[in-house]
N, CA, C, O and CB atoms as a CASP TS submission, in Angstrom:
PFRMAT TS
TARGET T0000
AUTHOR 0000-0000-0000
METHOD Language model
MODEL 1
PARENT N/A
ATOM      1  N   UNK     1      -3.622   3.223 -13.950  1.00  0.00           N
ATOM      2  CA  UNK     1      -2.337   2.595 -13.986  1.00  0.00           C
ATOM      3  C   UNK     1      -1.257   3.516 -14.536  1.00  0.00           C
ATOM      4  O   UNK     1      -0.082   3.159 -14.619  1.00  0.00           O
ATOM      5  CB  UNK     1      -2.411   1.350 -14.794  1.00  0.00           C
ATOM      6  N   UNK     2      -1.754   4.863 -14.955  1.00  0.00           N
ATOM      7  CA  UNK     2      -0.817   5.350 -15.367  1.00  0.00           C
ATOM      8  C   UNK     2       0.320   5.816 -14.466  1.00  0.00           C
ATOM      9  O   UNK     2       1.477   6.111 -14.767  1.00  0.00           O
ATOM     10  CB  UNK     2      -1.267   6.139 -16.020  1.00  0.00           C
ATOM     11  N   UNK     3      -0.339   5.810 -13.209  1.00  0.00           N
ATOM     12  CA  UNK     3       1.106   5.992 -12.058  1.00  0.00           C
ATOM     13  C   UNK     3       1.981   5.414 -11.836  1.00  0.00           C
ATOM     14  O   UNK     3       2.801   5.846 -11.026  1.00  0.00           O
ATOM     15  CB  UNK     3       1.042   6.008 -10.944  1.00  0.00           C
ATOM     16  N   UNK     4       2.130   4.380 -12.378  1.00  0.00           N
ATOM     17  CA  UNK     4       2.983   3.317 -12.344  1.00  0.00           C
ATOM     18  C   UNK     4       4.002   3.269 -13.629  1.00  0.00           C
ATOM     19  O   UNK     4       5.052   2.668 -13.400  1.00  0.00           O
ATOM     20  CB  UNK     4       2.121   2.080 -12.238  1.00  0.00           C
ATOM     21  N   UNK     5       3.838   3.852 -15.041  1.00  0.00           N
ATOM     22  CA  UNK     5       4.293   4.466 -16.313  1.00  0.00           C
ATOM     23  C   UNK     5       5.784   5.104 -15.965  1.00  0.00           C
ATOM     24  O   UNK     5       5.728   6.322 -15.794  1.00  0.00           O
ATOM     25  CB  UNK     5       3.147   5.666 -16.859  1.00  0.00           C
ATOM     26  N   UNK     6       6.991   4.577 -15.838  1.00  0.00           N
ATOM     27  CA  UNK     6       7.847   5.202 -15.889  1.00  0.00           C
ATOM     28  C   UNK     6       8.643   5.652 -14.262  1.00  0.00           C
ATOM     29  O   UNK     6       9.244   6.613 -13.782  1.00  0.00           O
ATOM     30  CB  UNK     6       7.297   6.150 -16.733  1.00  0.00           C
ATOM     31  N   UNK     7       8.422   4.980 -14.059  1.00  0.00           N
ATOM     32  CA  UNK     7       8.640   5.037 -12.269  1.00  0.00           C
ATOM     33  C   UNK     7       9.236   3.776 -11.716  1.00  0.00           C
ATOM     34  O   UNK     7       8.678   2.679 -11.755  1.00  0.00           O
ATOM     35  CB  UNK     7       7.108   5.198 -11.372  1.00  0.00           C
ATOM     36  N   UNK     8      10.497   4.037 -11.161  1.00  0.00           N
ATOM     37  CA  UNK     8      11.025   2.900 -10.677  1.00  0.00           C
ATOM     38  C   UNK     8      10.957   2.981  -9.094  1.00  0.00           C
ATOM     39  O   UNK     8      11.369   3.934  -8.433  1.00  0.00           O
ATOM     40  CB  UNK     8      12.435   2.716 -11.237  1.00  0.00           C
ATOM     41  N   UNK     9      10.335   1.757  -8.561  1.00  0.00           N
ATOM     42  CA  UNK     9       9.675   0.700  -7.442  1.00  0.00           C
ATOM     43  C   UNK     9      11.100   0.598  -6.904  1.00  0.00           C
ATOM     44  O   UNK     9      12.189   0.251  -7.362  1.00  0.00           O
ATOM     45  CB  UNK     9       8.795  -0.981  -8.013  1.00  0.00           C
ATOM     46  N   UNK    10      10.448   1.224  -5.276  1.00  0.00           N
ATOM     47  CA  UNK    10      12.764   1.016  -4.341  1.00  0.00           C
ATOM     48  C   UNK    10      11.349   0.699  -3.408  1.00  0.00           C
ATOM     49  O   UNK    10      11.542  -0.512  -3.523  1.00  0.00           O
ATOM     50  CB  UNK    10      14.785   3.100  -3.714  1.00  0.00           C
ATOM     51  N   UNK    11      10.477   0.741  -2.835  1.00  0.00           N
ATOM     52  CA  UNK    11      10.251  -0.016  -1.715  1.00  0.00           C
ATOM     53  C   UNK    11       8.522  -0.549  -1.596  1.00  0.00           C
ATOM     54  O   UNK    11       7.682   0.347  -1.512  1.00  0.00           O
ATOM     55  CB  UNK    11      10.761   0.955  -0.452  1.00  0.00           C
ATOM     56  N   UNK    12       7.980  -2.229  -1.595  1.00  0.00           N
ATOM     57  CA  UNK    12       6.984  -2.338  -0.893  1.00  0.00           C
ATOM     58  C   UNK    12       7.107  -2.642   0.279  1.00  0.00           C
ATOM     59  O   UNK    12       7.866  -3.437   0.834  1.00  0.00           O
ATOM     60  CB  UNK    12       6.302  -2.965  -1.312  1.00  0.00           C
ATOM     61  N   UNK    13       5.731  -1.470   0.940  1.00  0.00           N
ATOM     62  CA  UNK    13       5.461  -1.896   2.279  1.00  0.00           C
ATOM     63  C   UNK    13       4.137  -2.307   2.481  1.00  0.00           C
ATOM     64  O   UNK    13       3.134  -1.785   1.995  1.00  0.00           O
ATOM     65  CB  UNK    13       5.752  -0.914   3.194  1.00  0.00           C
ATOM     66  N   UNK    14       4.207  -3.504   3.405  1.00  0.00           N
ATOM     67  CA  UNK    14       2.990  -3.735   3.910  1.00  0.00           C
ATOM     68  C   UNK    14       2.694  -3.594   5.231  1.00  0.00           C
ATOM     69  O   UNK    14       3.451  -3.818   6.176  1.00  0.00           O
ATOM     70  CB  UNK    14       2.678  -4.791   3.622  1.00  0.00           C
ATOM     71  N   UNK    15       1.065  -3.047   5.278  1.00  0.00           N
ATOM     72  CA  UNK    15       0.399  -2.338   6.316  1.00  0.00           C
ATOM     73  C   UNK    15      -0.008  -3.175   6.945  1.00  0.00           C
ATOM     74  O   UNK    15      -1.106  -3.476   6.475  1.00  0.00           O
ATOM     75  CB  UNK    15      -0.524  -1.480   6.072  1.00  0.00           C
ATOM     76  N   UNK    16       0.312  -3.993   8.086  1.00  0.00           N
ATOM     77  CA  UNK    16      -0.712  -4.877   8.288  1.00  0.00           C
ATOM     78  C   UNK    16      -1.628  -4.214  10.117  1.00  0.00           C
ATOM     79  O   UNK    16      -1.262  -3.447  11.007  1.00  0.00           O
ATOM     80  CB  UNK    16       0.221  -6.722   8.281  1.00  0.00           C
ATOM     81  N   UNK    17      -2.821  -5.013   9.888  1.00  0.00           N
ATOM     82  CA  UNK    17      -3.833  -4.709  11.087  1.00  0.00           C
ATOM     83  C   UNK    17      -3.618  -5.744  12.250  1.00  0.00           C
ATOM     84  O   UNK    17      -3.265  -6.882  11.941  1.00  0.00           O
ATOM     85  CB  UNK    17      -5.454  -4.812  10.567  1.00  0.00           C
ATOM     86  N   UNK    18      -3.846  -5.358  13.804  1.00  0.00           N
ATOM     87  CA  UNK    18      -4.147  -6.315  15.059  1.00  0.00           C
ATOM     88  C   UNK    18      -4.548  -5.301  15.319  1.00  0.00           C
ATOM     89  O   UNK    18      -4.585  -4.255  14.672  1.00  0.00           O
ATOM     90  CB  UNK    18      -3.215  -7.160  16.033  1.00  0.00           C
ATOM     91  N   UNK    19      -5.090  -5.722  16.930  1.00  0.00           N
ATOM     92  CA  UNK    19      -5.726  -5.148  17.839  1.00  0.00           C
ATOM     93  C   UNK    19      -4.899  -5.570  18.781  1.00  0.00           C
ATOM     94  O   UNK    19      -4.439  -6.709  18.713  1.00  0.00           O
ATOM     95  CB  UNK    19      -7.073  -5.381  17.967  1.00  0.00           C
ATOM     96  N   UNK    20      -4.561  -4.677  19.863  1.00  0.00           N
ATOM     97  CA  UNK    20      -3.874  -4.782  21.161  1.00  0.00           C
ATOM     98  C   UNK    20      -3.996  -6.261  22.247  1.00  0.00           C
ATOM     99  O   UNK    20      -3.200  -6.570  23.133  1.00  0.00           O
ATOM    100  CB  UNK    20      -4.471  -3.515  21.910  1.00  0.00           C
ATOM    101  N   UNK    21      -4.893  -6.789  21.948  1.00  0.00           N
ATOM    102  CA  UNK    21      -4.838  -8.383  22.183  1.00  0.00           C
ATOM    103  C   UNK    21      -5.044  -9.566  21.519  1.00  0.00           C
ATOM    104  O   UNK    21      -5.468 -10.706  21.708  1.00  0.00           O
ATOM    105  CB  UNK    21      -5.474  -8.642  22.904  1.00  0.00           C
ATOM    106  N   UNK    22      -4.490  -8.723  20.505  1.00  0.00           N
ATOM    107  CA  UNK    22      -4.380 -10.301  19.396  1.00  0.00           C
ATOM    108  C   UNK    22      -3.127 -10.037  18.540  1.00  0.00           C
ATOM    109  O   UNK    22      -2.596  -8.956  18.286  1.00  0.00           O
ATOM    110  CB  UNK    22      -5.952 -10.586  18.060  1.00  0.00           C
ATOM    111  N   UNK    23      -2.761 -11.355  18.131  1.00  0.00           N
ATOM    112  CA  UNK    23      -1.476 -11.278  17.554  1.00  0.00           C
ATOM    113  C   UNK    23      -1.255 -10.640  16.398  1.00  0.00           C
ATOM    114  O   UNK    23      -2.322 -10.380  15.842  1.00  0.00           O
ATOM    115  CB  UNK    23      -1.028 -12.370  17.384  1.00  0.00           C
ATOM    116  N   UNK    24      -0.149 -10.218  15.704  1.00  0.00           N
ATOM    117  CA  UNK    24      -0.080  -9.532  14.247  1.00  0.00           C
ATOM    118  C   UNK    24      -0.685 -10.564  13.412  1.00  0.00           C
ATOM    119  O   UNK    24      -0.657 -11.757  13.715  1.00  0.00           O
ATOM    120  CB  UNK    24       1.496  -9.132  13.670  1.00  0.00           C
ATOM    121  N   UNK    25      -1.330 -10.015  12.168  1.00  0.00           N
ATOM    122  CA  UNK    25      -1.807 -10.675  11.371  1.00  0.00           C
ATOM    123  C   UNK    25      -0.996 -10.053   9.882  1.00  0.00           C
ATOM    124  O   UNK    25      -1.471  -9.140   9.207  1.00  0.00           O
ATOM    125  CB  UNK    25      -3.377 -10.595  11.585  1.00  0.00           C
ATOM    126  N   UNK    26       0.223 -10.723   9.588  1.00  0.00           N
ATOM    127  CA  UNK    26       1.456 -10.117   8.608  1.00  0.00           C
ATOM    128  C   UNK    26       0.611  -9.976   7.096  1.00  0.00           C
ATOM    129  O   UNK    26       0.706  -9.059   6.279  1.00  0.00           O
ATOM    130  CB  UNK    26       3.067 -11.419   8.468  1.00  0.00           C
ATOM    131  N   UNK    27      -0.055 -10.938   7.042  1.00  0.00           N
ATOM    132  CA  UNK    27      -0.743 -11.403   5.624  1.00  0.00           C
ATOM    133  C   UNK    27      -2.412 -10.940   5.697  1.00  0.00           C
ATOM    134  O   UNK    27      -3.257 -11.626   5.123  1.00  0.00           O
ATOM    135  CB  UNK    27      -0.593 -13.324   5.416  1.00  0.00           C
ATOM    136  N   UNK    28      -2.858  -9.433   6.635  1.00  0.00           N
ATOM    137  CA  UNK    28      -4.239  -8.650   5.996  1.00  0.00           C
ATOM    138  C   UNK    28      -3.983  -7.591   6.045  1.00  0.00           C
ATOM    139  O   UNK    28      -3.258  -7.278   6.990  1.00  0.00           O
ATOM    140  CB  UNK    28      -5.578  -8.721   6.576  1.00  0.00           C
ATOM    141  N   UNK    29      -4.350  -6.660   5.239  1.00  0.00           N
ATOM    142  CA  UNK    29      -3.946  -5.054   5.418  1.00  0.00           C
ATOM    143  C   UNK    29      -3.450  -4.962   3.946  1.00  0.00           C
ATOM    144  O   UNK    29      -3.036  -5.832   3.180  1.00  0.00           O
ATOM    145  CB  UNK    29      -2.598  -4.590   6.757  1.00  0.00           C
ATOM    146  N   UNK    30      -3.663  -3.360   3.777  1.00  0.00           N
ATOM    147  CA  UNK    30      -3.293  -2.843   2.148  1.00  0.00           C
ATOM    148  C   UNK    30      -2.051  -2.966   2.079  1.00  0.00           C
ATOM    149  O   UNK    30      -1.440  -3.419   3.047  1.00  0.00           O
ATOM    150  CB  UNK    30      -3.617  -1.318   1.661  1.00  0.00           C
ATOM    151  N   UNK    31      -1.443  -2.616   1.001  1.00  0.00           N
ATOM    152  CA  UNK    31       0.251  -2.907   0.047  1.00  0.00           C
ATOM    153  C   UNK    31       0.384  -1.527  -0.077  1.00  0.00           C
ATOM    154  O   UNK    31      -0.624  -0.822  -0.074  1.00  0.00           O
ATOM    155  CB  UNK    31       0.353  -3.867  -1.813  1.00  0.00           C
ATOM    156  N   UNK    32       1.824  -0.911  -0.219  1.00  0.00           N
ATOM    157  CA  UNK    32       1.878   0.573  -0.764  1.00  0.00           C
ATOM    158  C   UNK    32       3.539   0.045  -1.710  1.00  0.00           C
ATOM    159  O   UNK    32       4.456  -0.753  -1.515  1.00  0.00           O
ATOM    160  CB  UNK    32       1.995   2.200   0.890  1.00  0.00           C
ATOM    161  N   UNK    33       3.213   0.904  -2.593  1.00  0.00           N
ATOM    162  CA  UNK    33       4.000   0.563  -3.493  1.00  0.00           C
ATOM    163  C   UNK    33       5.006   1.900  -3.225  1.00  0.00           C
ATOM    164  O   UNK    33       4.404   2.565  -2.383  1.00  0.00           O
ATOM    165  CB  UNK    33       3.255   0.297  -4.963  1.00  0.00           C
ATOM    166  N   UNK    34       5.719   2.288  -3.418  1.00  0.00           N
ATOM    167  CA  UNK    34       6.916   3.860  -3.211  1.00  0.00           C
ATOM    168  C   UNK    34       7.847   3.608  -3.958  1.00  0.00           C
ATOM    169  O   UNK    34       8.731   2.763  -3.821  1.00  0.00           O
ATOM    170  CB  UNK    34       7.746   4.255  -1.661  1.00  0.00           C
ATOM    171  N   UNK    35       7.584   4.731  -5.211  1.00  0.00           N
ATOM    172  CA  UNK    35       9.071   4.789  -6.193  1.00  0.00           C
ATOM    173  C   UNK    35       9.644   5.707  -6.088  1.00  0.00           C
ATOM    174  O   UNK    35       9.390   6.285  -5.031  1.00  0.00           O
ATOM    175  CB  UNK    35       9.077   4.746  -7.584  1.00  0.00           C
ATOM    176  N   UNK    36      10.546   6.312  -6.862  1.00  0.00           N
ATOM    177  CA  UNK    36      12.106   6.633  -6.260  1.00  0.00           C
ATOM    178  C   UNK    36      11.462   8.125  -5.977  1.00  0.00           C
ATOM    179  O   UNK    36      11.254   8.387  -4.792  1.00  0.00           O
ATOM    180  CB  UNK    36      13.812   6.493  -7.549  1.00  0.00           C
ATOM    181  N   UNK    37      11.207   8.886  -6.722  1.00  0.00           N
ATOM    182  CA  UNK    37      10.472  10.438  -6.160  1.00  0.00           C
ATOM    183  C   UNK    37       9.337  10.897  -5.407  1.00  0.00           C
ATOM    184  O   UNK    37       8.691  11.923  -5.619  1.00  0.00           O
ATOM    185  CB  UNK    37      10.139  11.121  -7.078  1.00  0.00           C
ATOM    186  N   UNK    38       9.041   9.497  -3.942  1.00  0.00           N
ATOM    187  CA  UNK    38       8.339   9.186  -3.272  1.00  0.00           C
ATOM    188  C   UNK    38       7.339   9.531  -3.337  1.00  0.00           C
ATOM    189  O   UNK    38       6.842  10.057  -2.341  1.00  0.00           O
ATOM    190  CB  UNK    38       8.604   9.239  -2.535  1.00  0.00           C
ATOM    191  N   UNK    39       6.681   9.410  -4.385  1.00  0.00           N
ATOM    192  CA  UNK    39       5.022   8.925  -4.482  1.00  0.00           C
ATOM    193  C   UNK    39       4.678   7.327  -4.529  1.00  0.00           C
ATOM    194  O   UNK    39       5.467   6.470  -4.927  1.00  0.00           O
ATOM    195  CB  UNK    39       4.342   9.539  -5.958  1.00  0.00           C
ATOM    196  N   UNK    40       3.606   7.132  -4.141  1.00  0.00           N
ATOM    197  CA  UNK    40       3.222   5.766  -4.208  1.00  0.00           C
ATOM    198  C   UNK    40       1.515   5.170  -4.503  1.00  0.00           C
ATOM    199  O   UNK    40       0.462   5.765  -4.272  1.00  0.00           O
ATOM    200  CB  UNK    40       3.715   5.311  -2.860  1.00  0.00           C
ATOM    201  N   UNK    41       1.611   4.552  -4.766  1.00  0.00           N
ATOM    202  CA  UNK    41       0.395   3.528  -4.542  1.00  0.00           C
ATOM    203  C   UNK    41      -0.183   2.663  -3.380  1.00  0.00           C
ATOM    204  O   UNK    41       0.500   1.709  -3.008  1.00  0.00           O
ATOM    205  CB  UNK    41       0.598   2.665  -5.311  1.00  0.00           C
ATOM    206  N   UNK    42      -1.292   2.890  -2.816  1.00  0.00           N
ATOM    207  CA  UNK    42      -1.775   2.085  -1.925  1.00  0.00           C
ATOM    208  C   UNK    42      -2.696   1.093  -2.643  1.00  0.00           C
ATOM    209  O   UNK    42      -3.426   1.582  -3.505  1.00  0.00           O
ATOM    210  CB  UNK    42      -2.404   2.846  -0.877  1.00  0.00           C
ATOM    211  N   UNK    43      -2.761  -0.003  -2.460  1.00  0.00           N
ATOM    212  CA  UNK    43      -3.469  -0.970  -2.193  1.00  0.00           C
ATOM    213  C   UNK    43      -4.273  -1.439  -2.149  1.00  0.00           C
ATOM    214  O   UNK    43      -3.972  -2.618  -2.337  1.00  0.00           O
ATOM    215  CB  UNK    43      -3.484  -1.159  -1.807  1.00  0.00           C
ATOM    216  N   UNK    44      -5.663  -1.324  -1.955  1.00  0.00           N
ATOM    217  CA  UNK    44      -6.274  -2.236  -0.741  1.00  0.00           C
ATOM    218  C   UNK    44      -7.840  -2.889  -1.408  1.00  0.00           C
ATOM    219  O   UNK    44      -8.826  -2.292  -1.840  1.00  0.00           O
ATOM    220  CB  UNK    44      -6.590  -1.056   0.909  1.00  0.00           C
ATOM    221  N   UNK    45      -7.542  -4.371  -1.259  1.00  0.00           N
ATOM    222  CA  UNK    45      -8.616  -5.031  -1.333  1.00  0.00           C
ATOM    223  C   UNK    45      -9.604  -4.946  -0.473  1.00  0.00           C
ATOM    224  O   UNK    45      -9.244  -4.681   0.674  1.00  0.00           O
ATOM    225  CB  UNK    45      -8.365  -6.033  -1.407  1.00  0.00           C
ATOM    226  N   UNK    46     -10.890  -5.101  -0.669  1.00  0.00           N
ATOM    227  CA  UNK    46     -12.188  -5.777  -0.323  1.00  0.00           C
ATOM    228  C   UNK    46     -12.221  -7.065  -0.130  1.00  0.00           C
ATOM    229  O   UNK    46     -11.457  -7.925  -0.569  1.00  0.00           O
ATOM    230  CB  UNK    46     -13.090  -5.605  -1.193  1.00  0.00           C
ATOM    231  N   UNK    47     -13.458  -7.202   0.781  1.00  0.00           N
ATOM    232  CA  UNK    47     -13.697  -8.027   1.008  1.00  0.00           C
ATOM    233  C   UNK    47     -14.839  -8.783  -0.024  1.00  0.00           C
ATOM    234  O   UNK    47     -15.331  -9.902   0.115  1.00  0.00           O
ATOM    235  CB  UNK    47     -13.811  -7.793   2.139  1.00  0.00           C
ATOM    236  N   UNK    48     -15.109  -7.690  -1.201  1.00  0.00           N
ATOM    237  CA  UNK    48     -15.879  -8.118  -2.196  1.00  0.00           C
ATOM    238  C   UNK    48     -15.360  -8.422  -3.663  1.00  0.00           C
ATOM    239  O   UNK    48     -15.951  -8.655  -4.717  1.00  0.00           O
ATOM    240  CB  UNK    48     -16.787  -7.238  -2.234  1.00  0.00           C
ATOM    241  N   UNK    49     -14.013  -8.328  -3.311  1.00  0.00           N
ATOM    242  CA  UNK    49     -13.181  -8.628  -4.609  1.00  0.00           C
ATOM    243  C   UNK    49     -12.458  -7.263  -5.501  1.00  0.00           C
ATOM    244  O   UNK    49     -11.630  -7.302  -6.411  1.00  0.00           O
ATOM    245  CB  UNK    49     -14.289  -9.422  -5.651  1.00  0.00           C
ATOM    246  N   UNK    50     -13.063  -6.193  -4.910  1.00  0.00           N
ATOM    247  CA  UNK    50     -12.945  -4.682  -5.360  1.00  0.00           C
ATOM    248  C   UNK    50     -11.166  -4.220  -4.749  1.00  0.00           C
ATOM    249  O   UNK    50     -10.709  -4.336  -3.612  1.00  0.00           O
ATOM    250  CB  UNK    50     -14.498  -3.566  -4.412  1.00  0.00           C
ATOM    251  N   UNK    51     -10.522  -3.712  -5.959  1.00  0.00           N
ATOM    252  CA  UNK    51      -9.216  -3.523  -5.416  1.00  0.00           C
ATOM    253  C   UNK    51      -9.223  -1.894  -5.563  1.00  0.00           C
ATOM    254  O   UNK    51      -9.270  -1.442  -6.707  1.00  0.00           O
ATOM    255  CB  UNK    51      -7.939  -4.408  -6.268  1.00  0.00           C
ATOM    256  N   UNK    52      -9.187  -1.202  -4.708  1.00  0.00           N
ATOM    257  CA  UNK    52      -8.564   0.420  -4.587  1.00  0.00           C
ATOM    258  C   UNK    52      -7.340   0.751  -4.626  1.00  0.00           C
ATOM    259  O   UNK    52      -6.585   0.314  -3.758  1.00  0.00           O
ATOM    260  CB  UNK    52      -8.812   1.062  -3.461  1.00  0.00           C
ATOM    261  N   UNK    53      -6.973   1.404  -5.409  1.00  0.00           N
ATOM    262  CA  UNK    53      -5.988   2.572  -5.675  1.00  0.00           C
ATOM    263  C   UNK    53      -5.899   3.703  -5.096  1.00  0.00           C
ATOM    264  O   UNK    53      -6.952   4.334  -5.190  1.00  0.00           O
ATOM    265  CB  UNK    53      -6.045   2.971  -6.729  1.00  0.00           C
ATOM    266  N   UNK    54      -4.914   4.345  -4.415  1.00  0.00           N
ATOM    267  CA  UNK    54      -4.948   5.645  -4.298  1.00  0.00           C
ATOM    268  C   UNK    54      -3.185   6.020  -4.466  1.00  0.00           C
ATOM    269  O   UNK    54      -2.192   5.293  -4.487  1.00  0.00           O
ATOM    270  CB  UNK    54      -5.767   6.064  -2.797  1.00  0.00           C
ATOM    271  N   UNK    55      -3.301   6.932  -4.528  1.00  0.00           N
ATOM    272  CA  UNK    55      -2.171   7.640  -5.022  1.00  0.00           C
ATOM    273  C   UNK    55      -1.804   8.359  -3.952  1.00  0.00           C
ATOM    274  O   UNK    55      -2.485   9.288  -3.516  1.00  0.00           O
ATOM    275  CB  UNK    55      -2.377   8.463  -6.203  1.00  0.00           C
ATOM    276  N   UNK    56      -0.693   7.978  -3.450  1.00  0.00           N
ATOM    277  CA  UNK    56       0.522   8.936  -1.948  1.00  0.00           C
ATOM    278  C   UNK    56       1.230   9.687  -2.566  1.00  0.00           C
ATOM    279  O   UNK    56       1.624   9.493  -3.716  1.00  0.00           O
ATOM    280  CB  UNK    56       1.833   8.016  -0.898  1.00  0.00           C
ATOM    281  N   UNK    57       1.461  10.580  -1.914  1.00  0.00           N
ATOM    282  CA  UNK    57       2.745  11.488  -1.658  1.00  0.00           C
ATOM    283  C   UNK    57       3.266  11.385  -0.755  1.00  0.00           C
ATOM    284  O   UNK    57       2.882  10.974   0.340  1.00  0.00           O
ATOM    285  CB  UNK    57       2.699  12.659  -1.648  1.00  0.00           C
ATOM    286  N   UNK    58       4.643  11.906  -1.240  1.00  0.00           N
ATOM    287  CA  UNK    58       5.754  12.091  -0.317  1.00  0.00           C
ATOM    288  C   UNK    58       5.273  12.630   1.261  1.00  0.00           C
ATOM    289  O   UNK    58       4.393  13.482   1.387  1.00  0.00           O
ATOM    290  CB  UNK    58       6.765  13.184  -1.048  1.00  0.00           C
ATOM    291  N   UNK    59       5.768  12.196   2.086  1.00  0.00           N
ATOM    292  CA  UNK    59       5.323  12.392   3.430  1.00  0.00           C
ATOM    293  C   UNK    59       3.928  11.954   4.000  1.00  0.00           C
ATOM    294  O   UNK    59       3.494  12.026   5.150  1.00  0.00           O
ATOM    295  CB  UNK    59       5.416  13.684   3.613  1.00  0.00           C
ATOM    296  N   UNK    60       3.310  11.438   2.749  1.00  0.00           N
ATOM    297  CA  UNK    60       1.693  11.164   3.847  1.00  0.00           C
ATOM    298  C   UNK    60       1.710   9.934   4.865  1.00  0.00           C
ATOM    299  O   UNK    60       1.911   8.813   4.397  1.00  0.00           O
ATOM    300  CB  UNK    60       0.140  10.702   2.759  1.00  0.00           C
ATOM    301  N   UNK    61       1.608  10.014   5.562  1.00  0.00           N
ATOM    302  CA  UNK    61       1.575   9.020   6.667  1.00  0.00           C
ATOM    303  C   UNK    61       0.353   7.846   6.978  1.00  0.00           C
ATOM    304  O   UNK    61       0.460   7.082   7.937  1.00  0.00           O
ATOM    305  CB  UNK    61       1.642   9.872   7.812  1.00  0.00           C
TER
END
């Protein structure tokens, strides 16, 4: 959590998943958090209750 220490939050985005014949699903897919010197936090729950962290940089796609 220390990535989060001093860093001010300008944008969440959420990732969400479909498949080409099914509709968007707005509410499954990881969270990314992006503060102002564009690094960020991703997200992403399990399906076992396990929440992952990872840490972005600027430009990763």
């Amino acid at each position: 959590m220390d990535a989060l220490i001093g860093r001010r939050l300008v944008k969440v985005v959420r990732l969400a998943w479909h498949r080409p014949d099914e509709p968007d699903e707005l509410n499954v897919g990881p969270v990314q958090l992006v503060f102002d010197d564009g690094h960020g936090l991703l997200l992403d729950g399990g399906s076992d209750w396990t929440l992952t962290l990872t840490e972005t940089y600027p430009g990763d796609d």
